[in-house]
C-alpha positions in Angstrom: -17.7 57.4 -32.2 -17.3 53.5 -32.1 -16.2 53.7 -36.4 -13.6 56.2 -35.1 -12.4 53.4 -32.4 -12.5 50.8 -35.2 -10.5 52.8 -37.9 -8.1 53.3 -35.1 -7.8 50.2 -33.7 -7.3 48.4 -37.2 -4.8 51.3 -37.9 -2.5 50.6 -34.8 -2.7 46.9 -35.6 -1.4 47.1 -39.4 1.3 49.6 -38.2 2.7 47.3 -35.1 2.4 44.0 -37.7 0.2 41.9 -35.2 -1.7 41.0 -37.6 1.2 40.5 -40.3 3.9 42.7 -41.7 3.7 46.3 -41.0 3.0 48.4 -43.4 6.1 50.8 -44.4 4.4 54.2 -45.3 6.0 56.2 -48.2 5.9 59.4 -49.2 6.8 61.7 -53.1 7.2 65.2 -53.6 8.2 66.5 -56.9 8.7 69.4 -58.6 9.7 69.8 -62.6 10.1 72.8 -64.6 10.1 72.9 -68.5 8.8 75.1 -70.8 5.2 74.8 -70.4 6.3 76.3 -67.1 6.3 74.8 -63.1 4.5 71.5 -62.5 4.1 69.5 -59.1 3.4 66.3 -58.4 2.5 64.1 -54.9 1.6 60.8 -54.1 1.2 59.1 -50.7 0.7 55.2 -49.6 2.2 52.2 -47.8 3.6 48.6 -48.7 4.4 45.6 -46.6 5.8 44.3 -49.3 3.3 42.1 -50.8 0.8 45.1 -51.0 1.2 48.4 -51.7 -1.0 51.0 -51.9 -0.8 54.7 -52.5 -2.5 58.1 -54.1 -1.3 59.9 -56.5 -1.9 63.8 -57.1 
């Protein structure tokens, strides 16, 4: 319970900027079709624009 309180204390810091710049979450959605047929992409993250990090799928 008190690592749940921690990840979401240090998650409600970074996204008010009291501890620096806020981080901006983005998000990407895409969808192509060619002829090997339908593909999809995805990727997730955040940037404060110094640091950015993200997934992609």
């Amino acid at each position: 319970m008190k690592q749940i309180a921690v990840i979401l204390l240090l998650a409600g810091l970074a996204g008010c900027g009291a501890d620096g710049a806020p981080m901006r979450p983005n998000a990407n959605l895409g969808l192509s079709v060619g002829t090997g047929g339908v593909s999809t992409s995805a990727s997730v993250g955040a940037s404060n624009g110094t640091v950015s990090v993200g997934v992609g799928i």
